[in-house]
C-alpha positions, 0 to 999 in steps of 0.5 A: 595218766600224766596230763602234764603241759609242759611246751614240747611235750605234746599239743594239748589242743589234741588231748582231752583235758581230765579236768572235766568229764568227757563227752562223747561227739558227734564225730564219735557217733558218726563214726559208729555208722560205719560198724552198723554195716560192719555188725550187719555184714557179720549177721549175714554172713554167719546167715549164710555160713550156719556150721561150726565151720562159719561160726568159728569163722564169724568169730574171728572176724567179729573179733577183728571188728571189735578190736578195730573199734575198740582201740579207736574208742580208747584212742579218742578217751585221750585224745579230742576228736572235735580237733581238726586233725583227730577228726581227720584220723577218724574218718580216715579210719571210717573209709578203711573200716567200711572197705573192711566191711564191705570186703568181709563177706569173702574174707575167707575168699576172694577179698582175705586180703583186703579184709586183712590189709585194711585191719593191719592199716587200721591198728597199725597206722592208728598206733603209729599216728598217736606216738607221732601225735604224743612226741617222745617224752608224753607217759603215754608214749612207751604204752604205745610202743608196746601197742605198736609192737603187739599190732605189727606181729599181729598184723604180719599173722593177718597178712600172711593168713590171707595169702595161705588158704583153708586151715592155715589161714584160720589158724594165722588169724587164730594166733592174731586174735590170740596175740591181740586179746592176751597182750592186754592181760599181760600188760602189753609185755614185750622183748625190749619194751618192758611191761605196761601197767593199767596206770599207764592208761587211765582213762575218762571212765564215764566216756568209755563206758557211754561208747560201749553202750552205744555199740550195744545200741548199734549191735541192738539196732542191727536186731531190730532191723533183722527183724523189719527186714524179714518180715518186709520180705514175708510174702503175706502178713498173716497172724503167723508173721505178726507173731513171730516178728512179735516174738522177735521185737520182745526178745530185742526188748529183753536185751536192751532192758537187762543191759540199759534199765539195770546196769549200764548207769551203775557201770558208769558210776563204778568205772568213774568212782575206781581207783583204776579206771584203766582195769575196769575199762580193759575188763568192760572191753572183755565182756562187752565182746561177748555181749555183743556177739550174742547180739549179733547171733540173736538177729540171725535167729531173729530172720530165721524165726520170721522166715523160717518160722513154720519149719521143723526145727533142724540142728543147725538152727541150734546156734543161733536159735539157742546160742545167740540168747545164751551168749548174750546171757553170759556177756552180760552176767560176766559184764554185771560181775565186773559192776557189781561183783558177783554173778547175777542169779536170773541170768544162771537161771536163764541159761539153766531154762535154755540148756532144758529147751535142747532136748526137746528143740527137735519136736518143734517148730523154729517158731516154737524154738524163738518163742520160748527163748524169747520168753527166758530173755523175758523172764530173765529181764523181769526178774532182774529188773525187780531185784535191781529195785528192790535192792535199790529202795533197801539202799535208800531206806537205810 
């Protein structure tokens, strides 16, 4: 990024300086609290809504959570959210975002407008304040041009899908999800505009890689919690609770020990030792959103499992049970593809183990069915764990 100071350019007390590493502020971590109720809401409502139907819908408005934090943690890689009009940015978008929050239980209801609108508010009116904040002639402004462009067509698909119902309303927020995920891949191209390239966003990328990993923290928090509410909820804490709340608090062990032991400081490294940040850090924005997805339908098997625990298995369990660890497998594999370059061994295997449960899910328990994807998330964890060291005691010995 031209980090120029030349007078009328732009205010450089708003901007980050990249003669020094960026650290993530407390205004950050304050406004992460607002996506902890985002994330719960999204848990509960897929609790809820155990179909195809409700996990495409969950989806959709997973994918519009993301986006709005996503865009605000590449916003405040530029710009210092310790100024006082940053500052003000961010907790403006805070109260929209908790609205939005507060809404998503009957976006696909009563509220689609309101959820839909405070998404539109979101994307569009931050873009907007950046190109106010940047002036006319900063690198980044045609960058956000393009952006700003992209999150108008997508923000008139979300507007429009909430005053249509049933399908059509799936299918327009479909499309806007669609738009706003494939814009970055082609650099956000638009008629007019031109094309962006991923020089256009360089970026501080040990900060962007700390913020990911601390929505990893939020989402793992949401498991967690997941996991002390149901057992709260049990009528008696016999052996069988203690155990399944066990199972449960391992298997969000797992999750943080693949991401936080084995890879999250060698991301940091590799994104800040790269020649383009800026595509490592749109590749860390597409893993990331499954990762964390598949933390998100792990605490929905986390409440089942303690609440449900001694009921026959049934298939619409099957998602969460098996697909929450699955997806989590995956997000992760993809993530570690990027940091180190190839396909981590244990997570194929891991979701091979996964994919052998199915058939016989049907004979057991809900219990059952969490105990054993707990121990491949487990399994998977360890061995991980004991490759990275090893391959790591090699390194140094040579």
């Amino acid at each position: 990024m031209n980090d120029s100071n030349e007078p009328g350019r732009h205010s450089p007390a708003l901007l980050r300086s990249r003669h020094a590493a960026a650290r993530v502020s407390n205004e950050e971590l304050f406004f992460d609290l607002v996506y902890v109720f985002a994330v719960t809401q999204l848990s509960h409502y897929l609790l809820d809504h155990l179909t195809l139907l409700g996990a495409l819908q969950t989806l959709l408005l997973w994918f519009a959570v993301w986006m709005g934090w996503q865009y605000t943690a590449w916003v405040t890689n530029w710009f210092e959210p310790t100024a006082i009009p940053i500052r003000l940015v961010l907790f403006a978008i805070m109260l929209v975002a908790l609205v939005m929050a507060s809404a998503l239980p009957q976006a696909f209801g009563e509220r689609a407008l309101v959820f839909a609108g405070c998404y539109a508010v979101i994307q569009v009116g931050r873009t907007l304040w950046v190109l106010l904040a940047l002036g006319k002639r900063h690198a980044l402004v045609p960058n956000f041009r393009r952006i700003l462009a992209w999150t108008s067509v997508v923000a008139v698909l979300w507007v429009t899908g909430a005053l249509a119902d049933g399908n059509l309303r799936l299918a327009l927020w479909a499309a806007g999800v669609l738009c706003e995920y494939v814009a970055p891949m082609i650099g956000f191209r638009f008629p007019g505009l031109g094309r962006s390239t991923t020089a256009d966003w360089t970026i501080d990328g040990g900060h962007l890689a700390e913020r990911c990993q601390q929505f990893v923290i939020v989402a793992l928090g949401e498991s967690v919690l997941a996991s002390g509410v149901a057992f709260g909820q049990a009528k008696e804490w016999a052996l069988g609770a203690v155990l399944t709340m066990l199972v449960t608090f391992l298997g969000s062990i797992a999750m943080w020990w693949m991401y936080f032991d084995t890879s999250s400081k060698d991301a940091a490294h590799v994104i800040e030792h790269s020649d383009d940040p800026g595509g490592i850090g749109a590749k860390f924005h597409y893993t990331h959103v499954v990762l964390v997805a598949g933390i998100i339908v792990s605490a929905v098997a986390d409440e089942l499992v303690i609440g449900h625990g001694d009921h026959h298995f049934e298939w619409k369990y099957l998602g969460a049970l098996l697909g929450g660890p699955a997806i989590y497998l995956f997000g992760n594999a993809l993530f570690k593809r990027v940091v180190y370059g190839f396909l981590p061994q244990s997570h194929i295997g891991g979701l091979a183990a996964l994919a052998l449960i199915v058939p016989f899910a049907s004979h057991l328990s809900v219990a059952t069915v969490g105990a054993l994807t707990t121990a491949v998330m487990v399994a998977v964890a360890l061995l991980e764990a004991v490759w990275r060291r090893q391959s790591r005691a090699q390194a140094a010995a040579r």
